[in-house]
Each structure stands twice: as structure tokens, then as C-alpha cells.
C-alpha positions in Angstrom: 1.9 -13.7 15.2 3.3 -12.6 12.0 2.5 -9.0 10.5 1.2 -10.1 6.9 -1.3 -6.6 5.8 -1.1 -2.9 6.9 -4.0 -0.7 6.2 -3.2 2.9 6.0 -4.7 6.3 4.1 -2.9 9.3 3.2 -3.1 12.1 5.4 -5.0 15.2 4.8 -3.3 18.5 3.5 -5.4 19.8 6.9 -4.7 17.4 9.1 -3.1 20.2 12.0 -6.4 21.2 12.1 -7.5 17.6 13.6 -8.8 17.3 17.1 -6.3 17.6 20.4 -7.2 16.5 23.8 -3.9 17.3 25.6 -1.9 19.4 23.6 -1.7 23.5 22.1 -2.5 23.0 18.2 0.9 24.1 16.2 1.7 25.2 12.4 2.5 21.8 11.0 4.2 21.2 7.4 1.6 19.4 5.1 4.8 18.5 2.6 6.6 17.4 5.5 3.7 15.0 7.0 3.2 13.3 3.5 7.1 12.6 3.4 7.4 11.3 6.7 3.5 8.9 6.0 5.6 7.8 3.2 8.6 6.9 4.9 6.3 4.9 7.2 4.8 3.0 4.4 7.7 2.4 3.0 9.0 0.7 6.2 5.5 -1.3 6.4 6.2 -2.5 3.0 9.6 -3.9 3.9 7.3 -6.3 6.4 3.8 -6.7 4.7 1.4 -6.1 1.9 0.7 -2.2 2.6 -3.1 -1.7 1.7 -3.6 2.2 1.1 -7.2 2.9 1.8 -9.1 5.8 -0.2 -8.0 9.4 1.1 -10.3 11.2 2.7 -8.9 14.9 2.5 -12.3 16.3 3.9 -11.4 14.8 7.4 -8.2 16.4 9.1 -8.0 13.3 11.4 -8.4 10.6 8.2 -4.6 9.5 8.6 -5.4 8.3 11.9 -7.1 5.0 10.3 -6.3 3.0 13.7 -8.8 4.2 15.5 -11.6 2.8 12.7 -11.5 -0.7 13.1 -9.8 -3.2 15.4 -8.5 -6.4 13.5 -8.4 -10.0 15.4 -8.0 -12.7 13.6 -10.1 -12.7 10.5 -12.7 -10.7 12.3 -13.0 -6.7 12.0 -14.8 -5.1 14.7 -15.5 -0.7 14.0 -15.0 1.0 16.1 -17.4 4.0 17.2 -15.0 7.1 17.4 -16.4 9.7 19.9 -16.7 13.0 17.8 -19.2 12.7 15.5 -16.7 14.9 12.8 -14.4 11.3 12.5 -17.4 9.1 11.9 -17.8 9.3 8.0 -14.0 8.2 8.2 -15.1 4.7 8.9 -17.1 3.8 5.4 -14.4 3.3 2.7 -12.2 1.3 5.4 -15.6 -1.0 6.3 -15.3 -1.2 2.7 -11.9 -2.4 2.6 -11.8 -4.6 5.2 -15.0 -6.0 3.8 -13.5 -6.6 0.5 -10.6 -8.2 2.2 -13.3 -11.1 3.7 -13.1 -10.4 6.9 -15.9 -11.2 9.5 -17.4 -7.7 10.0 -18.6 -6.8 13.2 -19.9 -3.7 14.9 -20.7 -1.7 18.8 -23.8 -1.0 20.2 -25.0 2.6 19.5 -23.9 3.4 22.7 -20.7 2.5 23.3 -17.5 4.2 22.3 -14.4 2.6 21.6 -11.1 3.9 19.3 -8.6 1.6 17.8 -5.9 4.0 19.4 -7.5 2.3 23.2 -6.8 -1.3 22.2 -3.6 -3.0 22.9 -3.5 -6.6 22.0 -0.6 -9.2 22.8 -1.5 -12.8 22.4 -4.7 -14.1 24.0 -5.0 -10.8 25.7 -6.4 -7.2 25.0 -6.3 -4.0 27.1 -9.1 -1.4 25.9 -8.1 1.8 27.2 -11.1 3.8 29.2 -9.6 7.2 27.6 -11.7 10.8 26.8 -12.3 8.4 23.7 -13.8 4.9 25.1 -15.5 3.8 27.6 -16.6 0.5 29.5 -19.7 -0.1 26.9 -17.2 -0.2 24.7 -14.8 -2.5 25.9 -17.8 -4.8 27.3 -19.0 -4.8 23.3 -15.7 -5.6 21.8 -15.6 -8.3 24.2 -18.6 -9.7 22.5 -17.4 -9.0 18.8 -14.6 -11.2 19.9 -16.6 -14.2 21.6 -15.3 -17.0 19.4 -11.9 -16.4 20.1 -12.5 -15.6 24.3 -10.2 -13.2 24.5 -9.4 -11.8 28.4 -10.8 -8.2 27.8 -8.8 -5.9 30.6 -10.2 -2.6 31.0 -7.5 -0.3 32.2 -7.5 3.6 32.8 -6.5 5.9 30.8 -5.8 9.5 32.3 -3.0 12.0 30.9 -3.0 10.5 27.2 -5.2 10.7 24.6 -5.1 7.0 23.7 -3.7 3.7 26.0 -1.1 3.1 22.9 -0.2 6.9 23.2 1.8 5.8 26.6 2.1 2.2 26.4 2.8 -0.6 23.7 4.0 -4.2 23.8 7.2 -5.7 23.2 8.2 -9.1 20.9 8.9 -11.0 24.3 5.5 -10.0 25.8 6.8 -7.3 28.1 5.5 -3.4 28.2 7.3 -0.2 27.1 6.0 2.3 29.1 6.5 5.6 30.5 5.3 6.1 33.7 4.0 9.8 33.7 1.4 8.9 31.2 1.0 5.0 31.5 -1.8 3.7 33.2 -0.6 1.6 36.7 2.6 -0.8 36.6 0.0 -3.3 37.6 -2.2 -3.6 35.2 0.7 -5.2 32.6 3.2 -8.4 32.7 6.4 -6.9 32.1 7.2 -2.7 32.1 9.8 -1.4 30.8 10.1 2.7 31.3 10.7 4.8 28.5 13.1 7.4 28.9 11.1 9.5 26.3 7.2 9.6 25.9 7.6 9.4 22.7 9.6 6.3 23.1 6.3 4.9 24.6 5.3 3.8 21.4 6.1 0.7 19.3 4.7 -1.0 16.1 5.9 -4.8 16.3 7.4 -5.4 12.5 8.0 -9.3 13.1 11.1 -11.3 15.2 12.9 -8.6 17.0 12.3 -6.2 15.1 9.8 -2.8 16.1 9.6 0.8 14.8 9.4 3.8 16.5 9.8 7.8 16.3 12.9 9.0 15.9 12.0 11.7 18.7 13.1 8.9 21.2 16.8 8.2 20.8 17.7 7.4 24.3 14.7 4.6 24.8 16.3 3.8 21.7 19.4 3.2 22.9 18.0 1.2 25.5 16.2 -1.2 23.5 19.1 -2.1 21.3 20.9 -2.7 24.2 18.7 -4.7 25.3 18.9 -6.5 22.1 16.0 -5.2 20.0 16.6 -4.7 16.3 15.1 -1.2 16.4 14.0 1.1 13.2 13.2 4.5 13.5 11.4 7.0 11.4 10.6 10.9 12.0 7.0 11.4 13.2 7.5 15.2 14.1 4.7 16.6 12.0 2.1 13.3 13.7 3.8 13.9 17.1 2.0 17.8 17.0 -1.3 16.7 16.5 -1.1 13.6 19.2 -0.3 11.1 17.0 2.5 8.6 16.5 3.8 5.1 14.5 0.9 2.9 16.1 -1.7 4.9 15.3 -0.9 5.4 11.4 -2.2 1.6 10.5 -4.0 -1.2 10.8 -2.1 -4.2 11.3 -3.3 -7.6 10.6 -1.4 -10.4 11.5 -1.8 -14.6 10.8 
């Protein structure tokens, strides 16, 4: 499918103070973060109509607009995000995406589900069960979806924070992976391993063509000699506080 819209916000000036599951909170450069977001924008834009959502500086984790909404077809499901401190982040993209006709849909109360726990390639979709979702809310997205009966694979999710922390998908339907923080080999057509953890994580730009951190030259090596047309862009200042390229947007594709 071909990437046509990006949805993305502007991080916050105190976004280091965001949540972390699995790693020691470090002194990030605020000037730094905003040049390397707009770097990543600027990349998007080369590829789609790049949809900047209202900022949300009161909300250290706002830049993380991923884990809002999931986008399939021209349905938007939100998400439920586990803390209650991200929650108010959802409104202005509802908003958005609801000014951008698409099918709104929502979770039970219940269940919890992050964008950052959804990996989608083709008819399929592997929800991450993470310290962030759980089966309710893989079973409700699953319903959200039931006109286009998607396969809804639930897959574990143990030493990263989200499934598309360690894993992401490939133009030719295969899996980069790495193996220390991946969920099982089995769960996924195709694995490739990552030399770099970093290196884990892929945004698909269209054709060949994917983005990823410029923290992971050697799997970057590898996939251009694997014949990948690769772009990179530094995510150092993201990469502190657990996040990385996929988790920046919302990418909507025809």
C-alpha cells in the first residue's frame, strides 16, 4: 500500500521527562530533539502530505502521536494508552483524524492498547501484549476492524517497551528483528536479525525504500546489501526516552 498522509506533533521542550519502562532517564537536548523531529518530517514530506497535529507541550510524551490512534483503511480506531498522564493526548488527534473523514472507532473501557503494539503488513496485524496492551485490547481492535477481517495475532512482548520497539516489517513482507528483544522467530513470516537494536526499527516510505536511525549503520549496511534503498536520520535525543522513527507518526496509506 502506498504511504499518502503522516500525522505527527511537535515534541515537547519536556519531553526527557516522559515515561520509561526499560531504560535510566538521561539529560536530553530539547534544541537537538526539535531538529532531528524536523529532519523526520522533512523526510515524510519527501513521501506524503505531512499533517502536523496541534502541540501539546503540557504532555512530555505528546511527540509519541503513534501510540493514539491506529489507522486501517479509512477507519481510525484510539487507542487507550495505559497511564492515565498520556490520555488527554488523544483529543486534538480524534479531532484530526475526524476532520480528515475517517470512520472513528474506539476500545472498551477496559482494554488497553498503544499504537507502538500494532504492527500491520497486508491482511495481517500483530498487537503486541507489552507493559502497555493487553489481550482486551487486541480482542477490541479486532472488532474495530470487522469489515475488513483482519487476522488479529496476539504476540508477546517481554524486554521492549512496544512490539515495533524490536520488530518492524519489510517492503517484501519479511521481519527485521533483533532477537534479544523480538518476540519468538515463530510468530513472523520472514526474520531478518538486526545487528543493532536500534536497527530493529523501520518506517516503510513506499517501493524499496524505508527509514531508519542512524544509530544502526551495520543493519544498515546489510539492508542495502540486500538491496533496500535505505534513508537514515538521527534519533539520538528519541532513542533516550525509548523512542524511535516508527513511533513519531501516523501513517496512512491507500
Amino acid at each position: 500500500m502506498r504511504l499518502t498522509k503522516a500525522l505527527v506533533r511537535r515534541p515537547s521542550p519536556n519531553h526527557q521527562n516522559g515515561l520509561l519502562t526499560h531504560l535510566t532517564r538521561q539529560e536530553t537536548d530539547p534544541v537537538l530533539a526539535l531538529a532531528q523531529w524536523e529532519d523526520y518530517c522533512d523526510i515524510l514530506r519527501d513521501h506524503a502530505e505531512v499533517i502536523e497535529v496541534e502541540p501539546a507541550p503540557q504532555y512530555a510524551d505528546s511527540v509519541y502521536i503513534e501510540d493514539t490512534a491506529v489507522v486501517y483503511g479509512n477507519t481510525a480506531v484510539m487507542t487507550r494508552l495505559r497511564y492515565p498522564s498520556r490520555q488527554p493526548e488523544q483529543s486534538a488527534v480524534a479531532d484530526t483524524l475526524t476532520h480528515m473523514g475517517m470512520d472513528m472507532k474506539g476500545l472498551a473501557d477496559w482494554a488497553y492498547l498503544e499504537g507502538g503494539d500494532v504492527l500491520k503488513f497486508g491482511d495481517t496485524i500483530w498487537v503486541g501484549l507489552s507493559t502497555r496492551s493487553d489481550t482486551d485490547g487486541a480482542t477490541w481492535l479486532g472488532k474495530a476492524l470487522a469489515g475488513y477481517a483482519p487476522t488479529i495475532i496476539p504476540v508477546p512482548v517481554q524486554h521492549a517497551l512496544h512490539l515495533k520497539s524490536a520488530i518492524t516489517a519489510l517492503p517484501d513482507g519479511s521481519f527485521l528483528a533483533h532477537p534479544d528483544y523480538a518476540p519468538p522467530e515463530s510468530y513472523f513470516p520472514g526474520y531478518r536479525v538486526a545487528p543493532e537494536f536500534e536497527g530493529s526499527q523501520v518506517v516503510l516510505l513506499g517501493d524499496n525504500k524505508v527509514l531508519m536511525s542512524s544509530s544502526a549503520p551495520k543493519t544498515e549496511a546489510m539492508l542495502k546489501a540486500e538491496g533496500f534503498d535505505v534513508m537514515t536520520t538521527p534519533m539520538t535525543e528519541f532513542e533516550k526516552t525509548e523512542g524511535c522513527v516508527t513511533c513519531l507518526s501516523i501513517r496512512i496509506r491507500e
